[in-house]
C-alpha positions in Angstrom: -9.6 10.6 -0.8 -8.9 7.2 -2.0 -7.4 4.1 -1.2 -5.3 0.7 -2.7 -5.6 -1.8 0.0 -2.8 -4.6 -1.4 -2.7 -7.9 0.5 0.7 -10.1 0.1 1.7 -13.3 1.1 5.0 -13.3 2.6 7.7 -16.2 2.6 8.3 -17.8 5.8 10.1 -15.3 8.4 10.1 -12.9 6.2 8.2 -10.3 7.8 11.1 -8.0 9.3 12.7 -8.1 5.9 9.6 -6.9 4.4 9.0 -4.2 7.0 12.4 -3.1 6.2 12.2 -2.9 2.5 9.1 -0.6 2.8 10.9 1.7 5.0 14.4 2.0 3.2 12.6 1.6 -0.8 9.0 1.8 -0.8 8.1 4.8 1.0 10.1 7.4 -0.9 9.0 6.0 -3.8 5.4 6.7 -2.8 6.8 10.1 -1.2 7.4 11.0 -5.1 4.0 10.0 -6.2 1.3 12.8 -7.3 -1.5 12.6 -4.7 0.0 10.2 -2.4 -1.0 11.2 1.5 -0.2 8.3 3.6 1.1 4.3 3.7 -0.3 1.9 6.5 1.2 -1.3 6.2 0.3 -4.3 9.0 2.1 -7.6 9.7 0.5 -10.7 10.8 3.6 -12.4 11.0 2.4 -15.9 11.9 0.2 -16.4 9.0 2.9 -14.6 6.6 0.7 -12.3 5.3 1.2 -8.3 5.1 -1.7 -5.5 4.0 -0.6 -2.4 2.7 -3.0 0.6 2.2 -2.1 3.6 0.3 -4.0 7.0 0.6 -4.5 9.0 -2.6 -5.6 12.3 -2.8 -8.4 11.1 -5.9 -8.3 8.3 -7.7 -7.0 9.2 -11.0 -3.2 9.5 -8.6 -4.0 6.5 -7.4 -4.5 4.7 -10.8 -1.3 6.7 -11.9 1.1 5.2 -9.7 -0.6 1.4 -10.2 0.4 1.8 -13.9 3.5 3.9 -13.5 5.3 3.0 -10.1 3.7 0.0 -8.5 5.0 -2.7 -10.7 8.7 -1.3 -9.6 7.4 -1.9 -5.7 6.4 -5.6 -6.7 10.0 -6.5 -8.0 11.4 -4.4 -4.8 9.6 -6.5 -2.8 9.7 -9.5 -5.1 12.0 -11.7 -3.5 10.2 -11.8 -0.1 6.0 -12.5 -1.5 4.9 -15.6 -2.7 2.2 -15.6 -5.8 0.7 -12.5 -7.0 -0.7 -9.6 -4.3 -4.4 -9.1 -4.4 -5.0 -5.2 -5.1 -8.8 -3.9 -3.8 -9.5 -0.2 -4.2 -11.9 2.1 -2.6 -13.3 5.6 -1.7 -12.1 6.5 1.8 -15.5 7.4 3.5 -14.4 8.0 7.4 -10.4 8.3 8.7 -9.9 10.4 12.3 -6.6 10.6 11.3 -6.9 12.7 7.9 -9.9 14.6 9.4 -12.3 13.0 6.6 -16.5 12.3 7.2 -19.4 10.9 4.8 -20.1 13.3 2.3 -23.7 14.6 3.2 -26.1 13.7 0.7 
């Protein structure tokens, strides 16, 4: 499995606008993607920041929808982030949730 962490800076009091537009736009966009499994998105409203972490079933979905689809979420979500999101990617190692371990070496 694999994962796009994306942290955004949010305007001032914009945080249950942004937790909207994920709900209502974002998600079934990502619903539509190849590969996508899951959307975690957190809120730390008082320093008007938001982290959003996709699941992917392999990377190569992941990349897909950061060329194809994610620049549409950035002008959904446009009017509510300041500057330019910082996008980190990773292997998911552990998550109870989606039943995943370490691979054994």
């Amino acid at each position: 499995m694999y994962a796009r962490n994306v942290t955004l800076h949010l305007k001032a009091n914009s945080g249950p606008e942004f937790t909207r537009k994920v709900e209502t736009d974002v998600l079934p966009m990502l619903r539509k993607q190849n590969g996508f499994r899951d959307e975690i998105t957190f809120v730390a409203a008082g320093r008007n920041e938001a982290v959003a972490i996709s699941l992917w079933d392999k990377k190569e979905n992941a990349e897909a929808y950061g060329r194809d689809a994610y620049p549409e979420v950035l002008k959904t979500l446009g009017k509510l982030v300041e500057g330019t999101p910082t996008l980190e990617s990773y292997e998911v190692s552990n998550s109870t949730f989606h039943n995943i371990s370490a691979a054994r070496h």
